[in-house]
Structure formats: structure tokens, C-alpha cells
N, C-alpha and C positions, 0 to 999 in steps of 0.2 A: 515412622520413616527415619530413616538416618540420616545424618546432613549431606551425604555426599550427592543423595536421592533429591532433597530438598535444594541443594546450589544447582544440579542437574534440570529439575523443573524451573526453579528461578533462571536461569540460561533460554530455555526453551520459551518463557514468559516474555522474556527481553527481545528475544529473535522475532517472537509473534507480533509483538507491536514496530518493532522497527519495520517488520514485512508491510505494515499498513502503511505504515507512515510513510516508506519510497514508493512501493505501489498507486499509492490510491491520492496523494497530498500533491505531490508535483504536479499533475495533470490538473488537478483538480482548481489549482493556483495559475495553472498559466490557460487553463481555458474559462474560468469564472474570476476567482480575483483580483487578478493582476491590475484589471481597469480600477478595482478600488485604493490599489494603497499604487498609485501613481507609475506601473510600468514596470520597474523594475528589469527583470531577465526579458520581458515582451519588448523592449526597445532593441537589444540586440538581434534577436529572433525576426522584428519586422523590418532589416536591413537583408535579411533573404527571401522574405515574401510577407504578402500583405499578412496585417494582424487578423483579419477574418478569416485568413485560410489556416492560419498560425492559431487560430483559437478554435477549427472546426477540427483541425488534426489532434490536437489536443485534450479535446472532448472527445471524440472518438478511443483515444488512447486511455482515456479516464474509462469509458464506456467497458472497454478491453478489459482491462486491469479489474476492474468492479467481478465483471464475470471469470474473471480467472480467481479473483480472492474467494467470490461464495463459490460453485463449483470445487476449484481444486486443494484451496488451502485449508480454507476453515474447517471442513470435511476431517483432513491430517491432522490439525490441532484438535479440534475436538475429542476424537479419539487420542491423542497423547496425552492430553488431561483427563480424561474420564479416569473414572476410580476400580473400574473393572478393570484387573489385570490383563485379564484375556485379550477384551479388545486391545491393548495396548501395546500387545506386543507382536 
């Protein structure tokens, strides 16, 4: 592999985890965590409606987010990592 190939997939590695990490982390923090480490971004949010509605939307959106990463992402990455060129391109 030449490096330009290797910075190339290194790029593409770095995009794949950041896609999880906005995807699936935010929701994931304001409709389960947030009551453990004391509120946070959830005291804002519960000045325009209740925290429970504020944590069912939000777990809904986790829900969302979860079926769009298996479905449609992971699907593209995996194929742009595989070692088969064919599928790759």
C-alpha cells in the first residue's frame, strides 16, 4: 500500500468513529445519562418542556440514529475497508 492510500484509509477510520460518536453518544447522554452525572445540557432543555418528554424524544432519536448507523453506515464502511478491491470501489 503506499502512504497516500494508507493517510486515505487513516481519514476514513477517523470519520467512521467520529460518525458514532455524534450519532449515537448525544442521544444516548441526554436520554440515559444525563440524571447520573447531575443534568448538565438536561437543565437547559427542561426550561422548554418536561425532562420526561425531553428524555422520551431523545431516546427515540437514539433509537433512530442506532437504525440508521446498522442499516445504512456500517454497510459503506465495511465495504470501504474490505480488502477486496472490487467491492470497494
Amino acid at each position: 500500500m503506499t502512504k497516500r492510500i494508507r493517510q486515505y484509509i487513516g481519514i476514513l477510520a477517523a470519520l467512521y468513529y467520529i460518525t458514532i460518536a455524534l450519532l449515537l453518544l448525544d442521544p444516548l447522554y441526554l436520554s440515559v445519562l444525563c440524571g447520573l452525572f447531575g443534568g448538565g445540557d438536561m437543565n437547559g432543555i427542561a426550561l422548554l418542556l418536561p425532562e420526561w418528554a425531553a428524555r422520551l424524544i431523545f431516546g427515540g432519536l437514539l433509537l433512530a440514529d442506532a437504525l440508521v448507523f446498522w442499516k445504512g453506515i456500517l454497510p459503506v464502511y465495511r465495504q470501504s475497508f474490505s480488502n477486496d478491491p472490487e467491492q470497494a470501489a
